[in-house]
C-alpha positions in Angstrom: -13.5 -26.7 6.7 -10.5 -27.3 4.5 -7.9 -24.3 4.8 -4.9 -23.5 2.7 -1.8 -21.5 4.2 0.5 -19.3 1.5 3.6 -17.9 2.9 6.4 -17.9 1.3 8.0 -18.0 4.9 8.2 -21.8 6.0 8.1 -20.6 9.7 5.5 -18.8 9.4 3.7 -21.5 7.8 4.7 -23.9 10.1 3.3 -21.6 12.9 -0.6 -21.1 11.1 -0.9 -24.6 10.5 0.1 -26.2 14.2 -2.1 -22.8 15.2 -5.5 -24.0 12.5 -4.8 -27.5 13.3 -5.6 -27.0 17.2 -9.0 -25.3 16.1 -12.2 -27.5 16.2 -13.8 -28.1 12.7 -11.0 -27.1 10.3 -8.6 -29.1 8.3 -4.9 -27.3 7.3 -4.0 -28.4 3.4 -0.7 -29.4 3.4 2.1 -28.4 2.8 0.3 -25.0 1.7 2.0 -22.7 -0.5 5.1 -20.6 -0.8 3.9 -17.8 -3.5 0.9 -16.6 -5.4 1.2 -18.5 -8.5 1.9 -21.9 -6.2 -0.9 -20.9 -4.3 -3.7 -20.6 -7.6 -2.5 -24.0 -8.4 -3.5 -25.5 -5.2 -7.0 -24.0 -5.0 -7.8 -24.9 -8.2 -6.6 -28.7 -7.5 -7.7 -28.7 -3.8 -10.6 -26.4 -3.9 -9.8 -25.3 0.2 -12.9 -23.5 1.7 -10.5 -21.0 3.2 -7.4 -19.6 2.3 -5.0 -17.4 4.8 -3.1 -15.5 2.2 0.1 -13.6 3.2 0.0 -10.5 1.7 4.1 -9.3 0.9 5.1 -12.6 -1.3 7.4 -12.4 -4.6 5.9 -12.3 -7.7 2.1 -12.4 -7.3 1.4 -11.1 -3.5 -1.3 -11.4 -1.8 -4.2 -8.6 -2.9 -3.5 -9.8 -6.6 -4.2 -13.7 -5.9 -7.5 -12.1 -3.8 -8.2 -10.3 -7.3 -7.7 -13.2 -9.6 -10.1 -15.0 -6.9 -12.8 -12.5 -7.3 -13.0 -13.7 -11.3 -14.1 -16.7 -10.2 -17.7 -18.1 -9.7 -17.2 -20.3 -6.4 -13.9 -18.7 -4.9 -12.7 -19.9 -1.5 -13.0 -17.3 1.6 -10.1 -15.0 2.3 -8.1 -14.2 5.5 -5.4 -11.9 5.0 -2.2 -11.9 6.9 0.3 -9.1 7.7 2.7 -7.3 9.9 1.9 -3.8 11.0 5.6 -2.5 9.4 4.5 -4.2 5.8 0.7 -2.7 5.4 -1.1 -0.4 7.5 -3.8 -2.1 9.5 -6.2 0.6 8.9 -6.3 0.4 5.3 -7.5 -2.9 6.4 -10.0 -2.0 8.9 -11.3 0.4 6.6 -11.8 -2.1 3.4 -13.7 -4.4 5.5 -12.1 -7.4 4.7 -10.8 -10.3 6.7 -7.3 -10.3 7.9 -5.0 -11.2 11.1 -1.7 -9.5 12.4 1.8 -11.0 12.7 2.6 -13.0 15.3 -0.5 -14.7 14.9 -2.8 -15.2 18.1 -5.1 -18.1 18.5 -8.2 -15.6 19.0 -8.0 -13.4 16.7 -7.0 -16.3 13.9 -10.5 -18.3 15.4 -12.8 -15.1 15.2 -11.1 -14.2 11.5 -11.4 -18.0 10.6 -15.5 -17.8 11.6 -15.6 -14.4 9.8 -14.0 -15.5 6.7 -15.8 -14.2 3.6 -14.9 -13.6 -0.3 -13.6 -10.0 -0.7 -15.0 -8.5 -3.3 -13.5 -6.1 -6.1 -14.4 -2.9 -4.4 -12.6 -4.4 -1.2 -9.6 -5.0 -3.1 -9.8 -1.6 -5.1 -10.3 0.5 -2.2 -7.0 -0.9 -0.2 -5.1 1.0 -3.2 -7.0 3.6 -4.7 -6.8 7.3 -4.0 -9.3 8.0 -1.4 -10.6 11.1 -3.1 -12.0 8.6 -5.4 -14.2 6.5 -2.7 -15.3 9.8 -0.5 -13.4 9.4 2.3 -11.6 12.4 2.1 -8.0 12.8 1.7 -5.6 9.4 2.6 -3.1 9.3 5.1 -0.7 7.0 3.4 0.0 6.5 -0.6 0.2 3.0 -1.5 3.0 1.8 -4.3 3.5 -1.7 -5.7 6.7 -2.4 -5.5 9.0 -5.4 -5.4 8.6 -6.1 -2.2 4.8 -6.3 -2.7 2.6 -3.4 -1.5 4.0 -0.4 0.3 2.2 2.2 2.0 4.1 5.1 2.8 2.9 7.5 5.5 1.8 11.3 3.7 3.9 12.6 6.7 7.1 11.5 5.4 6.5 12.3 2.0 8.6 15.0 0.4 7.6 15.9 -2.8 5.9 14.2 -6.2 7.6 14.4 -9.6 5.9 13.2 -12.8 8.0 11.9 -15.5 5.6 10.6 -18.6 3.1 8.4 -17.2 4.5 7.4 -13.7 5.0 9.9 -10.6 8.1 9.3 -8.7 7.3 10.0 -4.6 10.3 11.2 -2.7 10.0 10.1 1.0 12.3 9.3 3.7 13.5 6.5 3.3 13.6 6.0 -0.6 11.5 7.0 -3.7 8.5 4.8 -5.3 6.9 5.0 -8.6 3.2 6.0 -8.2 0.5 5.0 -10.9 -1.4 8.0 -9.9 -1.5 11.1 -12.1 0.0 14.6 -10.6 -3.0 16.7 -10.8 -5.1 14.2 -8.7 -2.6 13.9 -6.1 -2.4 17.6 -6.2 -6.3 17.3 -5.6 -6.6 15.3 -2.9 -3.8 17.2 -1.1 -3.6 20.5 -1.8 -3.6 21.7 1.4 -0.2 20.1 2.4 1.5 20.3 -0.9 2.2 22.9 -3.2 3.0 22.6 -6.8 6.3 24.8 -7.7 6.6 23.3 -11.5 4.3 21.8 -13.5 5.7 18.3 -13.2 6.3 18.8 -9.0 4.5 18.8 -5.5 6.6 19.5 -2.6 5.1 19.0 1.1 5.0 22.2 2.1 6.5 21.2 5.7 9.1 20.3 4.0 10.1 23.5 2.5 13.6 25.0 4.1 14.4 28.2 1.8 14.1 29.9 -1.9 17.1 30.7 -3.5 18.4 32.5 -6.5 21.1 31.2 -8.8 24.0 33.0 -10.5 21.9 32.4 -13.8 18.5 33.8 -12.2 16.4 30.3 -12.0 15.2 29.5 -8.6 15.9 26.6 -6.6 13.9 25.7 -3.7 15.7 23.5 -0.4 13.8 20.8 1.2 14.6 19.2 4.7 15.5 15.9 3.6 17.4 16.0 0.9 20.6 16.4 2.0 21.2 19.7 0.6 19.6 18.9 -2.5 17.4 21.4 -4.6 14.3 21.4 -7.0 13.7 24.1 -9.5 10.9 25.8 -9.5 9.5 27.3 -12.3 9.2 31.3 -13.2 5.3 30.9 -13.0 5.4 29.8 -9.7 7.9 31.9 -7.9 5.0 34.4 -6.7 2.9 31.8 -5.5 5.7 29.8 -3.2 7.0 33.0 -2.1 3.6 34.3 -0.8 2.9 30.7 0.8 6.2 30.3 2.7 5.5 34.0 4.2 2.3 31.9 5.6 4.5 29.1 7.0 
């Protein structure tokens, strides 16, 4: 079977291809590719059975070559590749789909390689969507598209959600995203560890430090994690986060 490595990382590369290459019954396409658009090109001149597709890559990354597979009538298998810091592994696991774990060992790229299948759309779909949409019962990280390629942020180090016209900006530890997601179905799905203290904001309610009054009577709330920073919160919800934090 003929296999195609994309990676925009020439060791990395290097590495799959030596490790594919030492495998009985499967042929590495050289010299593979080093992003997504590269990597359509090749399959549609080389037309490799398998293709171990890097998922963080510039431009196109990995899930959306996977989706512009799916439109296809005879696509080639797929075997994702990732490192645990870049995509959580259970988001994996729990789409079903094939994939192995930076640094690469020779066992688990053998067992993937005989497992390799064509993801499907709902595969694909169900590594990003909001898990109140599937079932599954609320998520325990938020994914964003970013530059970087996909980012999966952990709910636990998120601070709060603002909406601003048709994105929702997600505060977090280390940064902020913009979320594709409307407010109200993230308030939804996680009600019970945010609360909503303005119509455009969701603050984890873990989060929430104190609930002060200003010289002009507006009301700011303090989160840990901000740095001293504050959010308003609106008149109609004053009551409502006063009576939670006498909960917390």
């Amino acid at each position: 079977m003929n296999v195609l490595i994309v990676d925009d990382e020439p060791l990395a590369r290097e590495r799959l291809s030596r490790m594919v290459s030492e495998l009985e019954g499967y042929t590495v396409l050289e010299p593979g590719a080093t992003n997504g658009e590269e990597a359509l090109a090749l399959i549609d001149s080389h037309k490799p059975d398998i293709v171990l597709l890097d998922i963080r890559m510039p431009g196109l990354d990995g899930l959306q070559v996977a989706a512009r597979l799916c439109e296809r009538e005879t696509p080639p298998a797929v075997v994702f590749c990732t490192s645990p810091d870049e995509f959580a592994v259970e988001a994996l696991q729990a789409s079903a789909v094939g994939y192995v774990v930076k640094p690469v060992r020779t066992e688990h790229l053998q067992d993937a390689l005989k497992r390799a299948d064509r993801p499907n759309r709902a595969q694909l779909s169900a590594l990003t969507r909001p898990a109140a949409e599937s079932g599954n019962g609320p998520r325990s990280h938020i994914s964003a598209r970013t530059r970087k390629g996909i980012e999966l942020i952990p709910l636990d180090q998120v601070v709060y959600f603002i909406a601003d016209h048709k994105y929702v900006t997600l505060r977090h530890e280390a940064g902020e995203v913009l979320l594709d997601e409307p407010l109200k179905a993230l308030e939804d799905e996680f009600g019970e560890r945010f609360v909503r203290i303005h119509r455009n904001a969701l603050v984890a309610r873990d989060r929430i430090e104190r609930l002060q009054r200003t010289p002009l009577g507006h009301f700011q709330l303090f989160l840990k994690g901000l740095n001293g920073d504050a959010l308003i919160v609106s008149r109609r919800h004053v009551a409502g986060v006063r009576k939670m934090m006498q909960g917390l």
